[in-house]
N, C-alpha and C positions, 0 to 999 in steps of 0.2 A: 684352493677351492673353498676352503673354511672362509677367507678372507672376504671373499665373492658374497656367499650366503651372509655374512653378517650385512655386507653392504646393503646387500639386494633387504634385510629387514629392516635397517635403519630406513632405508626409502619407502618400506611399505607401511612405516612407525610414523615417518613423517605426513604422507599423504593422507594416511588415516587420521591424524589430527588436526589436518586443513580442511578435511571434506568435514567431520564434524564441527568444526569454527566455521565454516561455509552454511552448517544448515543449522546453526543457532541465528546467526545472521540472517536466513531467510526467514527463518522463524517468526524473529523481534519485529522485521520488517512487514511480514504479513498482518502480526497485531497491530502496527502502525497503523498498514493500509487499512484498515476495518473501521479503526478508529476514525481515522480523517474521512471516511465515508460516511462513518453515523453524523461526525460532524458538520460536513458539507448537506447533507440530507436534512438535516435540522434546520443549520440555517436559512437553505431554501425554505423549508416549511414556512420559518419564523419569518421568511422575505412576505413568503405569498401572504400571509396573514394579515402584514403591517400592512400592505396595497391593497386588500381587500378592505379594510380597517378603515380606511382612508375614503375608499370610494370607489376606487375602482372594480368592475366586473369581472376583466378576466385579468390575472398576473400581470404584468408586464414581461414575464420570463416566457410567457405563452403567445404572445401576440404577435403576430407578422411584420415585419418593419413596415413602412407609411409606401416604402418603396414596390411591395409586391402586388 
């Protein structure tokens, strides 16, 4: 029985340190995601800027293809 219970703690020792290695990981990754979105938001901004810049009216990221 002693044998059992030590098992059954090693597996709830182990699990407990996957699920925290689990949610550092999602963690890091969520600051990524945030990152790469302030990123991507920017450089649209700086897109639509340059084309306005330029001459054009509305974005090119806003416009309907030629086809609709």
């Amino acid at each position: 029985m002693s044998e059992r219970v030590t098992q059954l703690e090693e597996q709830v020792a182990y699990l407990t340190r996957t699920v925290e290695d689990l949610s550092d990981v999602i963690a890091r990754q969520d600051r990524d995601l945030d990152q790469i979105k302030r990123q991507a938001q920017m450089l649209m901004e700086r897109e639509a800027q340059r084309e306005m810049d330029v001459g054009g009216t509305v974005p090119l990221a806003d416009q309907k293809p030629p086809h609709w």
